[in-house]
C-alpha positions, 0 to 999 in steps of 0.5 A, a space after each residue: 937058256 932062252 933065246 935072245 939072252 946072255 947067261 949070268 951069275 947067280 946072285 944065290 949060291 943056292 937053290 930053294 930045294 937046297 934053302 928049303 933042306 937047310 930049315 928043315 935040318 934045323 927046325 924039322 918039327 917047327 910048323 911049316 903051314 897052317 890052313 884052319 885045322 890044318 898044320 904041317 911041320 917043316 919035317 911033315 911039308 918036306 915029307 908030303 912034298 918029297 912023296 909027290 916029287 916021286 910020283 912027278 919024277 915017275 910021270 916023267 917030269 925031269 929038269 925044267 919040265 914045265 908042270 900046271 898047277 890047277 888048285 884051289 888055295 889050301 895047304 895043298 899049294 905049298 905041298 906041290 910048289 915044293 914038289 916040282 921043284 923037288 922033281 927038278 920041274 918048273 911049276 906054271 901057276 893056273 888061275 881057277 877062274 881062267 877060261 879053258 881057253 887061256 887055260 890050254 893057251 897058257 899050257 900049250 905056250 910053256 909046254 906043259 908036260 903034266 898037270 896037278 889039280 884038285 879037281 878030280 879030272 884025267 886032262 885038263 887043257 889037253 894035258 895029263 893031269 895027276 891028283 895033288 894027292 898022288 904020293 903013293 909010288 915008292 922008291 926014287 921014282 926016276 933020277 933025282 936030279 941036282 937042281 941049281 940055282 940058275 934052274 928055273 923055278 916057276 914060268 908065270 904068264 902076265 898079259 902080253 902086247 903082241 896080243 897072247 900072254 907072256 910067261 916070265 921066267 924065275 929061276 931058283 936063284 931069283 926067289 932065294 935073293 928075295 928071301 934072304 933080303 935083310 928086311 924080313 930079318 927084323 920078324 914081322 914076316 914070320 908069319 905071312 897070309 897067304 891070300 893071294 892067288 898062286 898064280 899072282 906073283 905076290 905068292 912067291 912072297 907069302 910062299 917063299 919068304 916065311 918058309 925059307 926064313 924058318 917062318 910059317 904060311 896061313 893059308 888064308 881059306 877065304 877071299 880076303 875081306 875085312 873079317 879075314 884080315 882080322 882073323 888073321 890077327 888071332 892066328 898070329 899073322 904078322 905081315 901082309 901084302 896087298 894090292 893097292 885095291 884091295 888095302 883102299 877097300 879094306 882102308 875104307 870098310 874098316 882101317 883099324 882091321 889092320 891092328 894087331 899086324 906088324 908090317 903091311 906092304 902094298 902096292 901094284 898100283 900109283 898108291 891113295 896118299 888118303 887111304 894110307 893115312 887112314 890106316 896109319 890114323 886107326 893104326 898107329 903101331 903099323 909100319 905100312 911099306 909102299 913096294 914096287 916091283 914087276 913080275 920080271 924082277 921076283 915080286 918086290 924090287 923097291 921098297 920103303 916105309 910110309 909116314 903120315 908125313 909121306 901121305 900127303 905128297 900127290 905121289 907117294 914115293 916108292 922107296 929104295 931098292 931092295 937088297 942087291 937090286 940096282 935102280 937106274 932112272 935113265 932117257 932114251 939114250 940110257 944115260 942116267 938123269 938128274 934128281 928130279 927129273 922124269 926118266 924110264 926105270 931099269 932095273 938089274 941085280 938080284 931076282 931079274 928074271 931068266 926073261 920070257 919063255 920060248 921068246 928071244 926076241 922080246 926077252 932081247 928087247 926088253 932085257 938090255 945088257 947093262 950099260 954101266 960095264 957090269 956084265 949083267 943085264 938090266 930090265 926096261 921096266 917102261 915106267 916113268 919115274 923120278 929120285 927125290 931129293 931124300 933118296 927115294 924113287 917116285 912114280 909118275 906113270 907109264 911109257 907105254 899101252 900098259 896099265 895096272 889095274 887091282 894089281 893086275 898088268 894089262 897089256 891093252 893091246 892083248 885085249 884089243 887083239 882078242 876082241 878084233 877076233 870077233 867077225 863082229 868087231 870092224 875097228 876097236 880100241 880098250 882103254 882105261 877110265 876113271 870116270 868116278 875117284 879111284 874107280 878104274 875101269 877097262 872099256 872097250 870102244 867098237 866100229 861094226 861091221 854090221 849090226 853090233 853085238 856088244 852081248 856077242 863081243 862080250 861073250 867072245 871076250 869072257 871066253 878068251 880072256 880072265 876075268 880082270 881083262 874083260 871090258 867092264 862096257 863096250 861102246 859102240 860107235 860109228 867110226 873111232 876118233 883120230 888126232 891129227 896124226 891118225 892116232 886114236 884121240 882118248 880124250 874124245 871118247 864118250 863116257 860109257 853108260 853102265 847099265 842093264 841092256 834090257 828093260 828096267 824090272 823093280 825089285 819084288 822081294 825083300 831080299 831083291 830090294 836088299 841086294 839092289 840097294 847093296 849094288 846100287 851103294 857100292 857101284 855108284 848106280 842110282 837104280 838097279 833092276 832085277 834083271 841088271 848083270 853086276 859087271 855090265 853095270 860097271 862092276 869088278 873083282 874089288 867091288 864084288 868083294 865089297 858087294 858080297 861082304 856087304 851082302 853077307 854081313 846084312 843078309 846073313 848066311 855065307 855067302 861066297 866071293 863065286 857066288 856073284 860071278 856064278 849069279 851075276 843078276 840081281 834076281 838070280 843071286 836072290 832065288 839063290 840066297 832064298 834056296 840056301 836058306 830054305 835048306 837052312 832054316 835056322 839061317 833064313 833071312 831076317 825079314 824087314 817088315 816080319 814080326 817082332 814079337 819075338 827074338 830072331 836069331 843071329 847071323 854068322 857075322 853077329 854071332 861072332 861079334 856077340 861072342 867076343 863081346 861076351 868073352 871079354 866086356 868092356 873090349 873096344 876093338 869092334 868101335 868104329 868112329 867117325 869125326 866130322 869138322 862142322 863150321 856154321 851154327 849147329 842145329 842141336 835139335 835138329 840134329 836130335 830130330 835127324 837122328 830120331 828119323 834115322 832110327 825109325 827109319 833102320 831097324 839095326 840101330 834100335 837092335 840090342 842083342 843077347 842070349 843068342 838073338 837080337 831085339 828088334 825095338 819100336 822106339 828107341 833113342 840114340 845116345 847125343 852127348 853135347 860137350 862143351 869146350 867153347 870155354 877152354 882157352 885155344 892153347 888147351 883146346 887141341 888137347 882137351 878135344 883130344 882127351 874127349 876123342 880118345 874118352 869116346 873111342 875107348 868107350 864099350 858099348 853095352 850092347 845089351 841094354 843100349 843100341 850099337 851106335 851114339 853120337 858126341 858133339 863137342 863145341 869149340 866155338 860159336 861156329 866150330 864144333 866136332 860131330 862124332 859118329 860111334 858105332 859096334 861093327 856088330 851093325 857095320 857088318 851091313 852099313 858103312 859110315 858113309 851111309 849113316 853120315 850121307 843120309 843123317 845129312 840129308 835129314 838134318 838138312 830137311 
């Protein structure tokens, strides 16, 4: 038991070693997991995990041995999640992006006994390590121990205030409740994506929930884009979670890669109300499921559907606690409040976590006994919300220094402490802006102590710190801003400048110019040297995921989400594309201004689309549209002229494609189609323009013969008309709508 706290009841009579038995006796050849060609039985996981349970329990590891898991995502995790709980151990999940740093930080603070890694090393952080696939011992390897519910399952490490990261500890109990939640009974999680990195507690969900349900876990092999998700579709997977920023990336890529799926639940931050409708517009059979819930409470704590009716509210409310979960919005005196009014979130029932590992003094301080006379314990989660008049809980922000940035808890005051390590650093002060709409980024403001360093500091931080916590800037000013109290004054800090630190260099090659347009589009940068670095331009995990999915899909080839991180400048990931290509040949780059006398060859995301195309024509699920309400008098020569200009300026919309190729035209025309309905009388106007939307959207494209784009105006009034912009993804694999529209508004009005 942790210090500072009271032993409590579990709410599960059960352990997940326990669950987990119960689905394997009733359904021991149904699969388990699938990782691509990869698929284990219930009976085959049981057996795979049991093997290296032995060996754990021969390494020494005993009732809450505290066991690293170092592993790329695979078939792999699952297996040794399942084995140290088996050997009666507690697994810490380790980020394979850490720095070795945190990595021996976060081992040294749980305790570490053992380490399990796919990497092929004898240590890792100064810990033993042992291969994943170590399962050769035989016999009982030690003592079996009887696992409970109140054991503790995992100690997952979140970002700390006091300034080192604090591990929250879940017990059996805990992951049971949340899998034995009513709302996974209706089965749109038999099938559950898993994406997320396992040392992110979304992966307790996309682990637990489908295997202790008798489900199955598809093990997502790459970082999830918008081509993952619809591969998902095929592979059967019926439910999602994604953070905020990742489901507003993929809402703005491609909103309808969503169909197909049953359920998608997001959250982690205040969610876009916009990229919500968007999705549930492109997806109207989608019940989309907004969820809140700290790591403390087992992953999801509260919980709800959304309506295209709850999109437009400025917040959009959480919903309701989950089963055996107690919400409680109280003021500094722990009194409950009225509906309506502001107040602090407490949370208790099933799934509170034990507290924070070898912390009794934090765990005491934000862990209070419940004041409602129930004998348990309620968590101080310090976010600020409000109950709605229908019941459901909404957000309206935080009490304290911590912030939720792409699902992640940061703790500024961890960073800050890190960063006032540097000899460099005299006063520093880490807070979050959002100088651009729904970009937020960490930035740092630094007083020297000398001649500054900002290249230093960043290095330091790198060092120190995962990658989601390192300033996107740093700031270098000559004293920090105070209030009239002494507290730093926010609102006086400067805008960060996002650039490079040298000289600007202009690109020279084609595929440098390529990757500069890419990074300028996606950062919101107007120019982009060679030599720029993509984060100290202002980038991050979410717009290198954007980056590298636009890149790939333009350019060709697969290239990887690591790639970015590994090649941070633009000249550098160039001269690595160029050497991928030299080794494949058949893969190199199409080149703009390369001849075209004769058929070049796919990319890998072309291929793909062409054979879908090919297998099922007259298919209408890789159409993507965009509709624009035009007021004024429309131009429609003008806009035939636009278009024509666009044509000539982008070889990918006078491309057709067939037997393995793509035809690069000269000259070709973009379909316009004029439809009138000016003459309709106003009660049928909206449903005749409906039926002309729907004709449009369900329209294949013949992309043999014909471009992969056209356009539809449709007249309603003197004043009044729709503009509808079509396209194949077989070309939005490398453009975006908003770059077609943007620069067809800038022709039409030219």
């Amino acid at each position: 038991m942790f210090e500072g706290e009271q032993s409590m009841p579990s709410v599960q009579h059960m352990s997940v070693v326990s669950a987990f038995a119960g689905r394997v006796a009733a359904s021991p050849g149904a699969v388990a997991v699938e990782c691509g060609d990869v698929s284990l039985t219930y009976g085959e996981l049981d057996a795979r995990a049991e093997g290296l349970a032995r060996v754990l329990r021969a390494g020494g590891v005993g009732v809450e041995s505290r066991v690293g898991l170092l592993l790329e995502r695979s078939a792999d995790v699952v297996v040794a999640m399942l084995a140290v709980l088996k050997a009666g151990g507690v697994y810490v999940p380790l980020h394979g992006g850490y720095p070795e740093e945190r990595v021996r930080e976060v081992l040294g603070r749980s305790g570490a006994v053992l380490v399990v890694t796919d990497r092929g090393v004898d240590r890792v952080g100064g810990v033993r390590a042992l291969g994943v696939g170590s399962t050769g011992v035989r016999g009982t390897g030690g003592v079996v121990p009887v696992v409970s519910p109140d054991s503790l399952a995992y100690v997952m490490f979140t970002s700390g205030s006091s300034g080192v990261p604090k591990g929250v500890g879940v017990t059996h109990g805990d992951v049971v409740a949340l899998a034995a939640d009513s709302r996974w009974s209706s089965g749109a999680h038999e099938r559950v994506l898993f994406h997320s990195p396992h040392s992110f507690d979304a992966a307790t969900y996309e682990v637990w929930v489908p295997l202790l349900n008798g489900g199955t876990v598809v093990v997502a092999e790459a970082e999830l884009s918008v081509g993952v998700v619809r591969d998902a579709v095929k592979r059967g997977v019926t439910g999602v979670f994604l953070t905020k920023a990742l489901f507003d990336l993929l809402a703005e890529e491609d909103a309808g890669c969503f169909g197909g799926l049953r359920e998608v639940w997001t959250g982690g931050e205040a969610a876009s109300g916009a990229a919500m409708a968007r999705v549930l517009d492109a997806c109207p059979e989608l019940d989309l499921v907004h969820v809140y819930g700290p790591t403390e409470s087992t992953t999801f704590a509260v919980c709800g559907p959304v309506t295209r009716a709850d999109t437009a509210h400025t917040a959009v409310p959480l919903g309701e606690p989950m089963d055996g979960t107690s919400a409680h919005v109280l003021n500094t005196g722990l009194r409950p409040v009225a509906p309506g009014t502001a107040g602090e979130l407490y949370l208790g029932g099933a799934g509170l976590a034990r507290g924070y590992d070898g912390q009794g003094g934090l765990t005491a301080e934000r862990f209070v006994a419940d004041p409602f006379g129930s004998g348990g314990r309620l968590y101080r989660t310090g976010d600020v919300v409000r109950w709605r008049a229908d019941g459901r809980l909404e957000f309206l922000g935080r009490s304290d220094g911590q912030v939720k940035i792409r699902g992640f808890r940061i703790e500024l005051g961890e960073i800050e402490a890190v960063l006032s390590r540097h000899p460099a650093v005299g006063r520093v002060s880490v807070t979050v802006r959002e100088d651009r709409p729904g970009v937020k980024r960490l930035v740092a403001y630094l007083v020297p102590t000398g001649d500054p360093d900002t290249a230093g500091v960043r290095e330091h931080a790198a060092r120190l710190l995962p990658a989601y916590m390192v300033p996107s800037a740093f700031v270098v000013l000559d004293a920090l801003p105070l209030t009239v109290n002494g507290k730093v004054d926010q609102r006086a800090l400067p805008v960060p400048e996002f650039g490079g630190e040298g000289a600007y260099v202009a690109p020279r090659t084609e595929t440098e110019r390529a990757l500069c347009a890419v990074w300028s589009e996606v950062l919101g940068t107007p120019r982009v040297g060679v030599e720029d670095d993509f984060f100290a331009l202002g980038g991050d995990s979410i717009t290198g995921l954007k980056a590298v999915t636009r890149i790939r899909q333009a350019l060709g080839g697969e290239l990887t989400s690591r790639a970015l991180f590994d090649h941070p400048t633009v000249a550098a990931l160039a001269e690595a594309l160029e050497r991928s290509y030299a080794a494949a040949p058949d893969r190199a780059i199409v080149r703009i201004h390369r001849d075209r006398g004769v058929p070049l060859p796919l990319s890998y995301g072309q291929e793909r689309l062409w054979f879908l195309h090919d297998f099922a024509p007259g298919a209408v699920e890789y159409n993507t549209g965009l509709a624009l309400r035009l007021t004024g008098e429309l131009d429609v020569t003008a806009l035939r002229s636009a278009l024509d200009t666009l044509t000539a300026r982008h070889e990918a919309l006078r491309t057709t494609f067939g037997g393995g190729a793509q035809t690069i035209h000269d000259d070709f025309v973009l379909p316009l189609r004029v439809v009138d309905l000016s003459g309709t009388s106003e009660g049928d106007r909206a449903s005749a323009l409906e039926q002309v939307l729907g004709a449009e959207q369900s329209t294949a494209f013949d992309l043999v013969t014909a471009p992969p784009v056209r356009a539809l105006v449709v007249r309603l009034g003197e004043n009044d008309h729709v503009l509808v912009l079509s396209m194949h993804h077989i070309v939005t694999d490398g453009w975006s709508m908003g770059v077609v529209t943007r620069e067809l508004s800038e022709l039409y009005g030219a």
